[in-house]
PDB file of N, CA, C and O in Angstrom:
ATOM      1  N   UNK A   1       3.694 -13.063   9.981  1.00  0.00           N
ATOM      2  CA  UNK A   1       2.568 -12.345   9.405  1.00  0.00           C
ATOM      3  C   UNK A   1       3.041 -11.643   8.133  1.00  0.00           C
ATOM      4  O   UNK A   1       4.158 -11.153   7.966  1.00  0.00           O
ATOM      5  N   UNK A   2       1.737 -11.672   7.008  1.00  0.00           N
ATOM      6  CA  UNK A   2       3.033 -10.992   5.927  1.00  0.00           C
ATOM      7  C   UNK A   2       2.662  -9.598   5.883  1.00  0.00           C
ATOM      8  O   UNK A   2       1.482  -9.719   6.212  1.00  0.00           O
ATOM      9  N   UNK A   3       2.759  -8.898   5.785  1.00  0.00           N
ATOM     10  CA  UNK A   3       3.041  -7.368   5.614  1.00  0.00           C
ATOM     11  C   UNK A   3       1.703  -6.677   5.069  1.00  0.00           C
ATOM     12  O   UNK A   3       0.998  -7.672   5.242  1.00  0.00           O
ATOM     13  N   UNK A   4       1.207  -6.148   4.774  1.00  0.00           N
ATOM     14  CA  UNK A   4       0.184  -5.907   4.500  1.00  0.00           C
ATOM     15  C   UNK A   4      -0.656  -4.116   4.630  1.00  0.00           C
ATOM     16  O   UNK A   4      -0.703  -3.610   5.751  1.00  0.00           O
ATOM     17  N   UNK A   5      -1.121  -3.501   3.669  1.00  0.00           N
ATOM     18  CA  UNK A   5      -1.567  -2.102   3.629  1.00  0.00           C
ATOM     19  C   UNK A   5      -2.856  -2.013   3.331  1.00  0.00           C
ATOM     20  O   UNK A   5      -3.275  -2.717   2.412  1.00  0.00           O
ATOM     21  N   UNK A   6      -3.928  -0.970   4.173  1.00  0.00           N
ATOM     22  CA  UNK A   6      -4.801  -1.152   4.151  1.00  0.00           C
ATOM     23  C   UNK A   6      -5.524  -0.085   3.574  1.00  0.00           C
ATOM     24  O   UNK A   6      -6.012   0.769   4.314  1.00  0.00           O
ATOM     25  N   UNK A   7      -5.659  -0.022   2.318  1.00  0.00           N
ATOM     26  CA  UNK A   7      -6.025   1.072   1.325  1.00  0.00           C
ATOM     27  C   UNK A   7      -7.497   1.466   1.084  1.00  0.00           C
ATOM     28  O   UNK A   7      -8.246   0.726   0.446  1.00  0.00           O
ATOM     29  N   UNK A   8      -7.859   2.518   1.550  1.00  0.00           N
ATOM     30  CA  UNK A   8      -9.424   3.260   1.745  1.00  0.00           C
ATOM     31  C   UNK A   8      -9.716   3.505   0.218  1.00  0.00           C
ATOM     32  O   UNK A   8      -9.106   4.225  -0.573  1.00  0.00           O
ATOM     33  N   UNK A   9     -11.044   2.542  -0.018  1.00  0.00           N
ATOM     34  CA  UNK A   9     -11.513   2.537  -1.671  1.00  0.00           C
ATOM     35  C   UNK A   9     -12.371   3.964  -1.956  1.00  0.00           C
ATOM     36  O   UNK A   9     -13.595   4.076  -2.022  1.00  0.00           O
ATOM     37  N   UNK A  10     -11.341   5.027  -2.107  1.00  0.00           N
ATOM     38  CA  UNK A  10     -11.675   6.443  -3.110  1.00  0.00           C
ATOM     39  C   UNK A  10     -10.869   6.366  -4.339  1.00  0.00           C
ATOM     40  O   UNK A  10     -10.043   5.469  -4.506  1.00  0.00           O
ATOM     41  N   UNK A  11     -11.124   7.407  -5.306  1.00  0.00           N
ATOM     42  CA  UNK A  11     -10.643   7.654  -6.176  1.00  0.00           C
ATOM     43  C   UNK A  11      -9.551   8.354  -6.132  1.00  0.00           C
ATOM     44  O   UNK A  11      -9.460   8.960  -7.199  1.00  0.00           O
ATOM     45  N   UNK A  12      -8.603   8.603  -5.390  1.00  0.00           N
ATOM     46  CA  UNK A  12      -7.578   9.293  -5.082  1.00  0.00           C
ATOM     47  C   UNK A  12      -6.405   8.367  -4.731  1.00  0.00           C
ATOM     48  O   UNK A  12      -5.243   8.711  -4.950  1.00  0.00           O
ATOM     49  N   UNK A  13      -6.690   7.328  -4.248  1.00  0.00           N
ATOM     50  CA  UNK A  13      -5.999   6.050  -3.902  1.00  0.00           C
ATOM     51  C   UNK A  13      -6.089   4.727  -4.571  1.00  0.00           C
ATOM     52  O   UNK A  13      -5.644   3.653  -4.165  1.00  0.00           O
ATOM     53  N   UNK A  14      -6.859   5.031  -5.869  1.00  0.00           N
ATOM     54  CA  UNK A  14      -7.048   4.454  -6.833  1.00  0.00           C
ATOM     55  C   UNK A  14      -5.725   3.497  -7.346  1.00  0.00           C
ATOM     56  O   UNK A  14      -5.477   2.292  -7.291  1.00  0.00           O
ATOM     57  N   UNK A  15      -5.069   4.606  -7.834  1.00  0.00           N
ATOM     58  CA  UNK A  15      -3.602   4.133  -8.468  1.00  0.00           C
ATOM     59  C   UNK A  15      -3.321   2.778  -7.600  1.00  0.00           C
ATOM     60  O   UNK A  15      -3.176   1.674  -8.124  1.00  0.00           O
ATOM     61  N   UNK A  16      -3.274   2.993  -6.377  1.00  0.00           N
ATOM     62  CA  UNK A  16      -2.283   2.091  -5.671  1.00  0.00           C
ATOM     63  C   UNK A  16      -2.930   0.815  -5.714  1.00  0.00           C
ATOM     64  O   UNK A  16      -2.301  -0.142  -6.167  1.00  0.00           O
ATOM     65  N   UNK A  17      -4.032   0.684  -5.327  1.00  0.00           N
ATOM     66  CA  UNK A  17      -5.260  -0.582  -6.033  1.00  0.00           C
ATOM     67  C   UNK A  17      -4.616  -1.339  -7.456  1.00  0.00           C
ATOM     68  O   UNK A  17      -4.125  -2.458  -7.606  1.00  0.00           O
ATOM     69  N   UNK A  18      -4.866  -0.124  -8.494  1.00  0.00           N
ATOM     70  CA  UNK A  18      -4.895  -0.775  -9.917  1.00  0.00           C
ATOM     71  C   UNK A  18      -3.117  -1.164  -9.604  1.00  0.00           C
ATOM     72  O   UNK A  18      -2.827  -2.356  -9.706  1.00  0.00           O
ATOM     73  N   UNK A  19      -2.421  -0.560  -9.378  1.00  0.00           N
ATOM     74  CA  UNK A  19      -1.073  -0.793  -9.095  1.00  0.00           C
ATOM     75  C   UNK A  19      -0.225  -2.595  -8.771  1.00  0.00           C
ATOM     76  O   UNK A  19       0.690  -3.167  -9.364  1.00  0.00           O
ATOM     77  N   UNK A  20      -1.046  -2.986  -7.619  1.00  0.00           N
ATOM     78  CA  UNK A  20      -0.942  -3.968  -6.765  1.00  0.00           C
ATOM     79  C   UNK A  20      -1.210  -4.941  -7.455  1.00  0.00           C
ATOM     80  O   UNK A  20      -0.499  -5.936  -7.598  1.00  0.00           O
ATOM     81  N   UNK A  21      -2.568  -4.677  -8.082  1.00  0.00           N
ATOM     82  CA  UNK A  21      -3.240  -5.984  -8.987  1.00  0.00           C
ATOM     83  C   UNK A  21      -2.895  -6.170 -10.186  1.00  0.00           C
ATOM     84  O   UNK A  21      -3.603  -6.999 -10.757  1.00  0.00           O
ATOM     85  N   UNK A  22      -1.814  -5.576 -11.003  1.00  0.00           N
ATOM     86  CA  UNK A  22      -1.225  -5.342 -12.306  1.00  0.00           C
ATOM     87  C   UNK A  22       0.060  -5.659 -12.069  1.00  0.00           C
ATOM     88  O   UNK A  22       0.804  -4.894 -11.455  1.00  0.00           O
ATOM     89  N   UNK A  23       0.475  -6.918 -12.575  1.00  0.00           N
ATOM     90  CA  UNK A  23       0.250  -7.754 -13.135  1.00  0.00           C
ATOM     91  C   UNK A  23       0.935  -9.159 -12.352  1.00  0.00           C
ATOM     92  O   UNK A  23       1.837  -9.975 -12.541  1.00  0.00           O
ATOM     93  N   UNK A  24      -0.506  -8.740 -11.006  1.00  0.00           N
ATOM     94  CA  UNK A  24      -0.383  -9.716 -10.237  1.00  0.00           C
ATOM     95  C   UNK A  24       0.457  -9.398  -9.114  1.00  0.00           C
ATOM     96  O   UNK A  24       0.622 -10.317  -8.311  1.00  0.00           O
ATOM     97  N   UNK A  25       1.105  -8.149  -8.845  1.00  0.00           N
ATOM     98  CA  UNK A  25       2.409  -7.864  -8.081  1.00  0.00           C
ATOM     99  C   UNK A  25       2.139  -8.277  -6.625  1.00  0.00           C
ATOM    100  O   UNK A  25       2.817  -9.087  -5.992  1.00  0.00           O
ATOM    101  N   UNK A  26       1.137  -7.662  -6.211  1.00  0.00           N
ATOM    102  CA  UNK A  26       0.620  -8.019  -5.155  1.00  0.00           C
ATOM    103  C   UNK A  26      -0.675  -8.907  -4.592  1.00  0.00           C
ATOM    104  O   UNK A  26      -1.474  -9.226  -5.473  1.00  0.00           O
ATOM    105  N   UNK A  27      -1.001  -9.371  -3.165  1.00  0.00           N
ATOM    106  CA  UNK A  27      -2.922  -9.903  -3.293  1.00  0.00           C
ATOM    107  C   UNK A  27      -3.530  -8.963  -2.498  1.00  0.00           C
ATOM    108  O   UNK A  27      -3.471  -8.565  -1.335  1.00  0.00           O
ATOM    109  N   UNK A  28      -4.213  -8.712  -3.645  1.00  0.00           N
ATOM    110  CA  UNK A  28      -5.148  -7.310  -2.909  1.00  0.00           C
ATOM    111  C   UNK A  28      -6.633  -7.787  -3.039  1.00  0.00           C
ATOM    112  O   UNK A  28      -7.116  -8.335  -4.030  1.00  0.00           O
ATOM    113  N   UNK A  29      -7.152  -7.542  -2.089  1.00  0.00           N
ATOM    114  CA  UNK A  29      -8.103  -8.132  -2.006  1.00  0.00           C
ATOM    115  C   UNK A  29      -9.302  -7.144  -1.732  1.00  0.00           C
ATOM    116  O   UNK A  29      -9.060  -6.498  -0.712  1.00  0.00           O
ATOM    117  N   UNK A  30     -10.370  -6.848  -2.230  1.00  0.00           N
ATOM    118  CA  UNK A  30     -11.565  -5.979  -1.476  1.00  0.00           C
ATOM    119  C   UNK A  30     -12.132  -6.872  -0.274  1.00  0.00           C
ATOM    120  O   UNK A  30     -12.515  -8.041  -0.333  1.00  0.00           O
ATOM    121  N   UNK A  31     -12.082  -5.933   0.938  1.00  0.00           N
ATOM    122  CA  UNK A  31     -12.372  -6.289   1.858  1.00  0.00           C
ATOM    123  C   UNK A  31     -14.078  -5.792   2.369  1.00  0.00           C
ATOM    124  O   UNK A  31     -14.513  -5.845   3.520  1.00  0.00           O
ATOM    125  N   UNK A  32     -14.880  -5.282   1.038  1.00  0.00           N
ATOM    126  CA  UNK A  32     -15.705  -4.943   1.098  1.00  0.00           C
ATOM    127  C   UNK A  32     -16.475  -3.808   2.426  1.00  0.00           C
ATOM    128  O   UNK A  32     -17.619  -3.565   2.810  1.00  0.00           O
ATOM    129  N   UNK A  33     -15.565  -3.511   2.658  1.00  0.00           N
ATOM    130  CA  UNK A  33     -15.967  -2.552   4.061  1.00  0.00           C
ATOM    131  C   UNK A  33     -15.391  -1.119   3.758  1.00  0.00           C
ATOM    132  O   UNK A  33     -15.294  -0.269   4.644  1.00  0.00           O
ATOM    133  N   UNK A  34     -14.965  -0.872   2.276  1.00  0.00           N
ATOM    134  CA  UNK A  34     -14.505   0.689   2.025  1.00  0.00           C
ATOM    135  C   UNK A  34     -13.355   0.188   1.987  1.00  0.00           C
ATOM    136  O   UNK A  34     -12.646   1.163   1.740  1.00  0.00           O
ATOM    137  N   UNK A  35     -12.485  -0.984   2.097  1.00  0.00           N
ATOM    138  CA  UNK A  35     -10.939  -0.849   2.305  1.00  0.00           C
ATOM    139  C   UNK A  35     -10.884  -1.901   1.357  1.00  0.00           C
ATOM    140  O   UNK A  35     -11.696  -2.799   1.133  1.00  0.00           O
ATOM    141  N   UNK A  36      -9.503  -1.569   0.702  1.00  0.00           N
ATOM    142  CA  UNK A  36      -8.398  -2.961   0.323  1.00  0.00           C
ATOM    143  C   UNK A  36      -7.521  -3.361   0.987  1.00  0.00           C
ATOM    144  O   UNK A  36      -6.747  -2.514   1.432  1.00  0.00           O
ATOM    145  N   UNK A  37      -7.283  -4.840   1.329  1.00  0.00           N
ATOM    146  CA  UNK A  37      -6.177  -4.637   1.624  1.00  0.00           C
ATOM    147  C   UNK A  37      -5.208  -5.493   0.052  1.00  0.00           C
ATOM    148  O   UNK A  37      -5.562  -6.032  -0.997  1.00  0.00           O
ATOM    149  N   UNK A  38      -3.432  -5.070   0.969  1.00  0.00           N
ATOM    150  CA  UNK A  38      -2.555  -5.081  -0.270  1.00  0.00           C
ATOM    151  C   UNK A  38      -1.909  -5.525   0.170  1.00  0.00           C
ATOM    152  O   UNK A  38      -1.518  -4.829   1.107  1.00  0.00           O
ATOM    153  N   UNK A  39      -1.008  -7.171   0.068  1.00  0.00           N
ATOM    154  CA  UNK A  39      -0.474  -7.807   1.127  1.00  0.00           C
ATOM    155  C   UNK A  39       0.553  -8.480   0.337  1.00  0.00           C
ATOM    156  O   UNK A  39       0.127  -8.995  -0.696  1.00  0.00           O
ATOM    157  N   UNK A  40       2.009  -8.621   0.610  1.00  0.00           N
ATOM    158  CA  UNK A  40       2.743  -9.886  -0.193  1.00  0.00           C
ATOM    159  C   UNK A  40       3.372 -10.795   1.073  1.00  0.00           C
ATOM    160  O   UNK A  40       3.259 -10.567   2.277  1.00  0.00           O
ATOM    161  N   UNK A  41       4.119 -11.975   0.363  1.00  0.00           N
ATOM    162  CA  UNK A  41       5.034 -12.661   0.982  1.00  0.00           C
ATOM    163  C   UNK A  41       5.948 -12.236   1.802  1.00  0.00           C
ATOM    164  O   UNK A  41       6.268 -12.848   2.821  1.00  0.00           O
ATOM    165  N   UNK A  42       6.525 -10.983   1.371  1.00  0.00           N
ATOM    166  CA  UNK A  42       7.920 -10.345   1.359  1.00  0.00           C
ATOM    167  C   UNK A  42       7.798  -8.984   1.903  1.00  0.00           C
ATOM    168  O   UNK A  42       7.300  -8.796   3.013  1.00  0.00           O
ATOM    169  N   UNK A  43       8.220  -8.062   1.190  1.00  0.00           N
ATOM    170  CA  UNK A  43       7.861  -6.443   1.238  1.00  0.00           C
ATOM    171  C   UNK A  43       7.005  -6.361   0.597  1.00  0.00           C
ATOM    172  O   UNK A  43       6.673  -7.254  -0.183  1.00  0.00           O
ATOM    173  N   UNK A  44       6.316  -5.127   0.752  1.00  0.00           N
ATOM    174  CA  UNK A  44       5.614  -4.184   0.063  1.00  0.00           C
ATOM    175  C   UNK A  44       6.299  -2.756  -0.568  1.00  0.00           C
ATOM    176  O   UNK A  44       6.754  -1.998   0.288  1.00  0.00           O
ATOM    177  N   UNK A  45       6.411  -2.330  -1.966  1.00  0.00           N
ATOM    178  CA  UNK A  45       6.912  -1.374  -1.840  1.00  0.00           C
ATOM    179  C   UNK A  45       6.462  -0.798  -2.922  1.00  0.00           C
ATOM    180  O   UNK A  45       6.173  -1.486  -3.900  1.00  0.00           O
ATOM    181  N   UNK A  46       6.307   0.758  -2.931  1.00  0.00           N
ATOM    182  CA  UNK A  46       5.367   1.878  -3.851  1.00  0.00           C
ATOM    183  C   UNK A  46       6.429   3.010  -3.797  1.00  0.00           C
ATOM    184  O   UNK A  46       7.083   3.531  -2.893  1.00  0.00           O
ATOM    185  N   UNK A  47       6.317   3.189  -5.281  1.00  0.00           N
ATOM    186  CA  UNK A  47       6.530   4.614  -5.548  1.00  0.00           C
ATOM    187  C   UNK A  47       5.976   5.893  -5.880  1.00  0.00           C
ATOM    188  O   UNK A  47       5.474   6.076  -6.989  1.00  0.00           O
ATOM    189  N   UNK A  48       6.035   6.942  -4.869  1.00  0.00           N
ATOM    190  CA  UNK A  48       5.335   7.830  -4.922  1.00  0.00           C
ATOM    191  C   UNK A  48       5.068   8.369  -6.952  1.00  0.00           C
ATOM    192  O   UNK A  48       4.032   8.106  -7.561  1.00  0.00           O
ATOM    193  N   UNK A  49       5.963   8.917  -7.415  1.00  0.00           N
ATOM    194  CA  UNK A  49       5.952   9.131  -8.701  1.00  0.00           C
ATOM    195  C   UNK A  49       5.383   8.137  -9.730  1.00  0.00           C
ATOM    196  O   UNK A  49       4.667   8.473 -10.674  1.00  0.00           O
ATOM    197  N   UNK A  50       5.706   7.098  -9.503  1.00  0.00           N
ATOM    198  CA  UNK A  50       5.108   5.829 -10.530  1.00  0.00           C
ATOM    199  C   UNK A  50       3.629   5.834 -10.365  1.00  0.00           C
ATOM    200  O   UNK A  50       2.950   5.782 -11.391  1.00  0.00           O
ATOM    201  N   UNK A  51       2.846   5.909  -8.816  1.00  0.00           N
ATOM    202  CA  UNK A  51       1.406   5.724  -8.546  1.00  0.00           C
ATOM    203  C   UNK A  51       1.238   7.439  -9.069  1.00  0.00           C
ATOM    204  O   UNK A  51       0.038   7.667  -9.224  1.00  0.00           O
ATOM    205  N   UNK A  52       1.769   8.204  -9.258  1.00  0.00           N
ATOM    206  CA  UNK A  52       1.424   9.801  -9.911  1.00  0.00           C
ATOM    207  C   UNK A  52       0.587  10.225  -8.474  1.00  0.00           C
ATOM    208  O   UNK A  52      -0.542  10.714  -8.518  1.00  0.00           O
ATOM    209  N   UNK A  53       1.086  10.044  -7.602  1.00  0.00           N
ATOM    210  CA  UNK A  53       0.279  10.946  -6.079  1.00  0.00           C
ATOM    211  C   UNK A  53       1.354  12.513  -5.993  1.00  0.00           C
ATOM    212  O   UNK A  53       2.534  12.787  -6.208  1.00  0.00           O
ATOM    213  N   UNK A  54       0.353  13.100  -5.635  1.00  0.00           N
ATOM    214  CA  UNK A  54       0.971  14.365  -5.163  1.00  0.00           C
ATOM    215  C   UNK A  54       1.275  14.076  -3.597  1.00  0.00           C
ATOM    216  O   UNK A  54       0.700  13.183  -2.974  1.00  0.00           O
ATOM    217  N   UNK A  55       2.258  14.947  -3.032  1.00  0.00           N
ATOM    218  CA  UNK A  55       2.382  14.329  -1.568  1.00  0.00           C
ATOM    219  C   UNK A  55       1.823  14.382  -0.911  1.00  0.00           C
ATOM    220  O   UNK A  55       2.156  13.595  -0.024  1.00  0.00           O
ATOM    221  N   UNK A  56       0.496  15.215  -0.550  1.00  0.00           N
ATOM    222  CA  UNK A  56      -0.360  15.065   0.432  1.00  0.00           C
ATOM    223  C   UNK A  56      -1.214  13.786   0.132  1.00  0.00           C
ATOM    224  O   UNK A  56      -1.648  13.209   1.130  1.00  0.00           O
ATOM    225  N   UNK A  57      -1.524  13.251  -1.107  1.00  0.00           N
ATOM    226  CA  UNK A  57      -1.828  11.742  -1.061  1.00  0.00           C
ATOM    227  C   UNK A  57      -1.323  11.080  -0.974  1.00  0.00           C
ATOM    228  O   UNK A  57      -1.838   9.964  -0.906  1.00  0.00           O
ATOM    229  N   UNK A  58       0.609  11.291  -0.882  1.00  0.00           N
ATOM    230  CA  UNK A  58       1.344  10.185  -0.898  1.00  0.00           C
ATOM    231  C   UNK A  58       1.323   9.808   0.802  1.00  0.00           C
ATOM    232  O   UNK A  58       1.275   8.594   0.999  1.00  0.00           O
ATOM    233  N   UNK A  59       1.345  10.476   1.784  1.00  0.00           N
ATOM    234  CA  UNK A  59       1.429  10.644   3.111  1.00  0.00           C
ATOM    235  C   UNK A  59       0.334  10.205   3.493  1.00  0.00           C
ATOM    236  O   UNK A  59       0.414   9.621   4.574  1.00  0.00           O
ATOM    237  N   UNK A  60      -1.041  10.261   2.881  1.00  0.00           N
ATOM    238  CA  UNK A  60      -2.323   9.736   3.812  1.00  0.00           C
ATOM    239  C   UNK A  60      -2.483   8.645   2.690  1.00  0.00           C
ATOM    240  O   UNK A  60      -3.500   8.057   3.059  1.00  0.00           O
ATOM    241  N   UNK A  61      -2.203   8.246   1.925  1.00  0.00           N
ATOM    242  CA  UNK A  61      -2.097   6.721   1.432  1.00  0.00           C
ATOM    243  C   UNK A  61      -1.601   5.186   2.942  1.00  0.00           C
ATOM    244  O   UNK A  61      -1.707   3.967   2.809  1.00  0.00           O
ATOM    245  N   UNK A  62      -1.277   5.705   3.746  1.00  0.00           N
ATOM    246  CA  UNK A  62      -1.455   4.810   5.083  1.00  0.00           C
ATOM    247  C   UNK A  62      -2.231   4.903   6.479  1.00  0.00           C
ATOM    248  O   UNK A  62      -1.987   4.478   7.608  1.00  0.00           O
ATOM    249  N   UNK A  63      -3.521   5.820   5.778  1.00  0.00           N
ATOM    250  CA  UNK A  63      -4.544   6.271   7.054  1.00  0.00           C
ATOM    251  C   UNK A  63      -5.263   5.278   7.323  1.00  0.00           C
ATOM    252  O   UNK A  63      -6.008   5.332   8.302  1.00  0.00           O
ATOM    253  N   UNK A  64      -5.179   3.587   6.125  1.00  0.00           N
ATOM    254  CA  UNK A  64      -6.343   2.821   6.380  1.00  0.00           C
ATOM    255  C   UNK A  64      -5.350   1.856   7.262  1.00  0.00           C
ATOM    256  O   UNK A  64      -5.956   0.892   7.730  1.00  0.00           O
ATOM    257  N   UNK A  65      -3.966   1.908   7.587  1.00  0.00           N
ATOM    258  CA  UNK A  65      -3.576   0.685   8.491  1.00  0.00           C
ATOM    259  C   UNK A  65      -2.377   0.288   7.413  1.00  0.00           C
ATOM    260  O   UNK A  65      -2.031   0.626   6.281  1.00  0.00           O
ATOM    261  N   UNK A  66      -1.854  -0.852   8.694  1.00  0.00           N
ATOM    262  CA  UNK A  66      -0.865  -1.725   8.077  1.00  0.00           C
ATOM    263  C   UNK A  66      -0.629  -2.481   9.250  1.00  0.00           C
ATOM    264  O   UNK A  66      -0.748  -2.216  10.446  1.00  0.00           O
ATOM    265  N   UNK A  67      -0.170  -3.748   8.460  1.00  0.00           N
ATOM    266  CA  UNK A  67       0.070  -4.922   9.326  1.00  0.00           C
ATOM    267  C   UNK A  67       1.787  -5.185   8.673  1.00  0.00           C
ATOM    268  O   UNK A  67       2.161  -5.773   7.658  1.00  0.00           O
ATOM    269  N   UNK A  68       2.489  -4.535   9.651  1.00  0.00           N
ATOM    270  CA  UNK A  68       4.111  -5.141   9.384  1.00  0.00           C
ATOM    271  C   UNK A  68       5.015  -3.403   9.548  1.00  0.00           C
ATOM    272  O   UNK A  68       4.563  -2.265   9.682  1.00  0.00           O
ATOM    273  N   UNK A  69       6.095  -3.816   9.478  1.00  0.00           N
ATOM    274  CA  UNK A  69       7.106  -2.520   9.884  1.00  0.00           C
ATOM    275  C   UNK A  69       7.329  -1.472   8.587  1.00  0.00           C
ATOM    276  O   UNK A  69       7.549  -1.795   7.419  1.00  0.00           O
ATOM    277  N   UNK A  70       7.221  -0.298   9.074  1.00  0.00           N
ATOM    278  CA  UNK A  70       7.525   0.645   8.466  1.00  0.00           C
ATOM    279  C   UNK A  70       8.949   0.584   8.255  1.00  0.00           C
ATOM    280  O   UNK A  70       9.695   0.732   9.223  1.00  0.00           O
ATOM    281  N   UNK A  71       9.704   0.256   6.381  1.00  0.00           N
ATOM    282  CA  UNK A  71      11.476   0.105   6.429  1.00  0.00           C
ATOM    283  C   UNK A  71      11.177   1.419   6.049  1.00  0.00           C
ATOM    284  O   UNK A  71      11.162   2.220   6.984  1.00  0.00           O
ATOM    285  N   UNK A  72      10.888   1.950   4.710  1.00  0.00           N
ATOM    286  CA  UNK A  72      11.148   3.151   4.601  1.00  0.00           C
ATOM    287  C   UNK A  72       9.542   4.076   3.936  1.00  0.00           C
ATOM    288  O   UNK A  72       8.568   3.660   3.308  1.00  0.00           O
ATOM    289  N   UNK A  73       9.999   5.722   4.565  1.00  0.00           N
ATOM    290  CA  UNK A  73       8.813   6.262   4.280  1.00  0.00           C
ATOM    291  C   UNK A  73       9.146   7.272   3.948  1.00  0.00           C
ATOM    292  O   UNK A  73       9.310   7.956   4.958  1.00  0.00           O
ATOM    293  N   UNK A  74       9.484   8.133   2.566  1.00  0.00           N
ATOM    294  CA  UNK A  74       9.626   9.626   2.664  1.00  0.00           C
ATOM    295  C   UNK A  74       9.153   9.653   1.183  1.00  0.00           C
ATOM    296  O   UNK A  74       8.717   8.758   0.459  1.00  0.00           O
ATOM    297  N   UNK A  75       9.346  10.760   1.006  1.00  0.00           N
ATOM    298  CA  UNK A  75       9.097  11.560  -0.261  1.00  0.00           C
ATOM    299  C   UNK A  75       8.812  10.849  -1.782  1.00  0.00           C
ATOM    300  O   UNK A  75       8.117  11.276  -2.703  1.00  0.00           O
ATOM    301  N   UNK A  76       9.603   9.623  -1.692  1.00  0.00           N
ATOM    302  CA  UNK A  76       9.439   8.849  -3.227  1.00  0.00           C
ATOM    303  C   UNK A  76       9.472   7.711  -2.809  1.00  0.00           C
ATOM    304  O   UNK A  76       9.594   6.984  -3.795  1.00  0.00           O
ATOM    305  N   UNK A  77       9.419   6.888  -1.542  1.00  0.00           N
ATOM    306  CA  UNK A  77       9.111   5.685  -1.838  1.00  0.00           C
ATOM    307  C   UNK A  77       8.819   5.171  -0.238  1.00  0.00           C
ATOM    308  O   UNK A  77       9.360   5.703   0.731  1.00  0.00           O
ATOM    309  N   UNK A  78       7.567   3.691  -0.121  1.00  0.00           N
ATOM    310  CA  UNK A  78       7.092   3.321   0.892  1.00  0.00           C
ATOM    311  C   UNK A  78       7.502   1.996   1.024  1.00  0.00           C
ATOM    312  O   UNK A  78       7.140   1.425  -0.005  1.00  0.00           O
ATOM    313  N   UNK A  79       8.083   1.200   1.778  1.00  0.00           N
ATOM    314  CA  UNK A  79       8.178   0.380   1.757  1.00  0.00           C
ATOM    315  C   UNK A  79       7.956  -0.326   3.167  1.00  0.00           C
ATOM    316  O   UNK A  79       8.249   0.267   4.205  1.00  0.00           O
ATOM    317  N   UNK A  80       7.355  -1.789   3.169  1.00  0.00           N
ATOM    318  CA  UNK A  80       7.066  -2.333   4.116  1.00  0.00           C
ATOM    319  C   UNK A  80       6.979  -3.621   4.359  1.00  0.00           C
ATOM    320  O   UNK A  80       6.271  -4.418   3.743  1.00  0.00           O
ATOM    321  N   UNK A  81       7.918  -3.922   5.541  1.00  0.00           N
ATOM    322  CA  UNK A  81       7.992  -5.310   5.837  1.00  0.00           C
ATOM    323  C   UNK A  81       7.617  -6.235   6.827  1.00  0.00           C
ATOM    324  O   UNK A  81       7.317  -5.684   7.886  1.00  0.00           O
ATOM    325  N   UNK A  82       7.528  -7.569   6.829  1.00  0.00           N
ATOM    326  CA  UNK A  82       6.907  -8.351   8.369  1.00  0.00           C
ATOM    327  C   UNK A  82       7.339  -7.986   9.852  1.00  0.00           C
ATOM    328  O   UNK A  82       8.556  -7.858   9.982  1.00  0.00           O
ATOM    329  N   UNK A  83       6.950  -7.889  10.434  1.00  0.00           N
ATOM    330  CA  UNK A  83       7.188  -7.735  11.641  1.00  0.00           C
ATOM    331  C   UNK A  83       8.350  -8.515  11.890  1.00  0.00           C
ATOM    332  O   UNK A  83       8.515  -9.669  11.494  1.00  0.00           O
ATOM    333  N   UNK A  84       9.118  -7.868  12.535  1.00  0.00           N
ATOM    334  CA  UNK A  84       9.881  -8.533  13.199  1.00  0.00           C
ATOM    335  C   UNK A  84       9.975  -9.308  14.719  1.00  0.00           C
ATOM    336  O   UNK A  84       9.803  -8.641  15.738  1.00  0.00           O
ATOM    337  N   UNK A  85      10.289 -10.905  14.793  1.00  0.00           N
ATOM    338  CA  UNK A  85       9.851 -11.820  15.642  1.00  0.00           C
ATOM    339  C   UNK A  85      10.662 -11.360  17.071  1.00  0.00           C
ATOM    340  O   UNK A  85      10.497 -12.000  18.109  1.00  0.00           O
TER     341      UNK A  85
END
């Protein structure tokens, strides 16, 4: 399964949207139900400072879901990979 984040379409979580789809990094797709999702081959990985979130948006930037393992999660960077078989 590939990895995948499921990003609630507000303006606060914006960044990570325009982020994904620039320039092509990720397939993000509107899932037309209020959510994106944001999915690659491989990992997924965001930086808190680069998307310009303060940390209480950097922390609820994963309230809409994810499909694959949490590698790393703190203060400056998210990263996420397939499940492991």
């Amino acid at each position: 399964m590939m990895p995948a984040i499921y990003v609630l379409d507000v303006p606060e979580f914006r960044a990570l949207i325009d982020l994904s789809r620039a320039p092509k990094l990720y397939e993000t797709t509107d899932l037309g139900n209020g959510y994106f999702r944001v999915r690659s081959a491989d990992t997924l990985e965001f930086g808190r400072k680069e998307l310009g979130f303060k940390p209480a948006v950097w922390y609820g930037c994963v309230t809409g879901g994810i499909d694959g393992t949490i590698l790393q999660f703190d203060r400056d960077t998210l990263r996420i990979g397939p499940l492991a078989p």
